[in-house]
N, C-alpha and C positions, 0 to 999 in steps of 0.2 A: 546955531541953536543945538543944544544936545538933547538927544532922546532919551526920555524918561524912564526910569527903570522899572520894572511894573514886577508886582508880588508872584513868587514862584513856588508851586507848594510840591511834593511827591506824596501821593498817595495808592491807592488799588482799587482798580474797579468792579463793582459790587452791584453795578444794574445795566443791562444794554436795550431795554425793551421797547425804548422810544427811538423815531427816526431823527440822527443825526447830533443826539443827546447820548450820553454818557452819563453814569451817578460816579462818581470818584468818592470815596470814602481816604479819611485823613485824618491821620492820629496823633495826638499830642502828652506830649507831659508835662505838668506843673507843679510847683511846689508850694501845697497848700499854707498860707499864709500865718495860720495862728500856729496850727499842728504841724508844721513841717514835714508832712507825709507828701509823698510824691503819687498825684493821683495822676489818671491817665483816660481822655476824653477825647469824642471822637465826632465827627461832621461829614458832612456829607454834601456834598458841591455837584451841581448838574452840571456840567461840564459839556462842550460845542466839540462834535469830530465829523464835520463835515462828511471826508472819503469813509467813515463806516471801517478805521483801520483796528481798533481798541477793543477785544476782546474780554468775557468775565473772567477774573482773577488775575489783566494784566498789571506791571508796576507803571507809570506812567507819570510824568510831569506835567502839571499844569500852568498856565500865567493870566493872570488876570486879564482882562480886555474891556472896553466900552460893554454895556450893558447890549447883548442879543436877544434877549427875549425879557420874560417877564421876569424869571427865575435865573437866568444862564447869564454870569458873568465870569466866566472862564473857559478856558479856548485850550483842546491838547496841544501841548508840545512838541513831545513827545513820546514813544513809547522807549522804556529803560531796559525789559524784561519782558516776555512773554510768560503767560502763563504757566504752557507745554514743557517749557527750558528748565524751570526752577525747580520741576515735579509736581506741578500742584494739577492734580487732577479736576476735571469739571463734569 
């Protein structure tokens, strides 16, 4: 039986205030359909980090998982970048 490949996003994260939750913010672009303007939309996923590793403004990978909570259907991966590394001040 092979395992399922489950959805994989990168985004930055933008809230750490709750215990063992993450906000991951995730940005996109699309090509508006009539007007062929490329607009550019953004979401915002609570995201599961257990160990408390994922600081604000790091890059980080998420993947989808079985539903955790009411809201939390994404689990870290991993982290890509730190925030400190890139320059990005907090």
């Amino acid at each position: 039986m092979e395992k399922k490949i489950r959805s994989e996003s990168i985004g930055e994260v933008v809230g750490t205030s709750q215990n063992q939750t993450v906000l991951v913010e995730i940005f996109r672009t699309y090509r508006h359909p009539q007007y062929g303007k490329y607009m550019k939309t953004s979401k915002v996923f609570p995201t599961h980090d257990p160990k408390g590793q994922a600081s604000l403004g790091d890059k980080v990978s998420i993947v989808g998982c079985r539903p955790i909570s009411k809201t939390k259907k994404w689990r870290l991966a991993r982290i890509l970048v730190k925030a400190g590394e890139r320059g990005v001040d907090i």
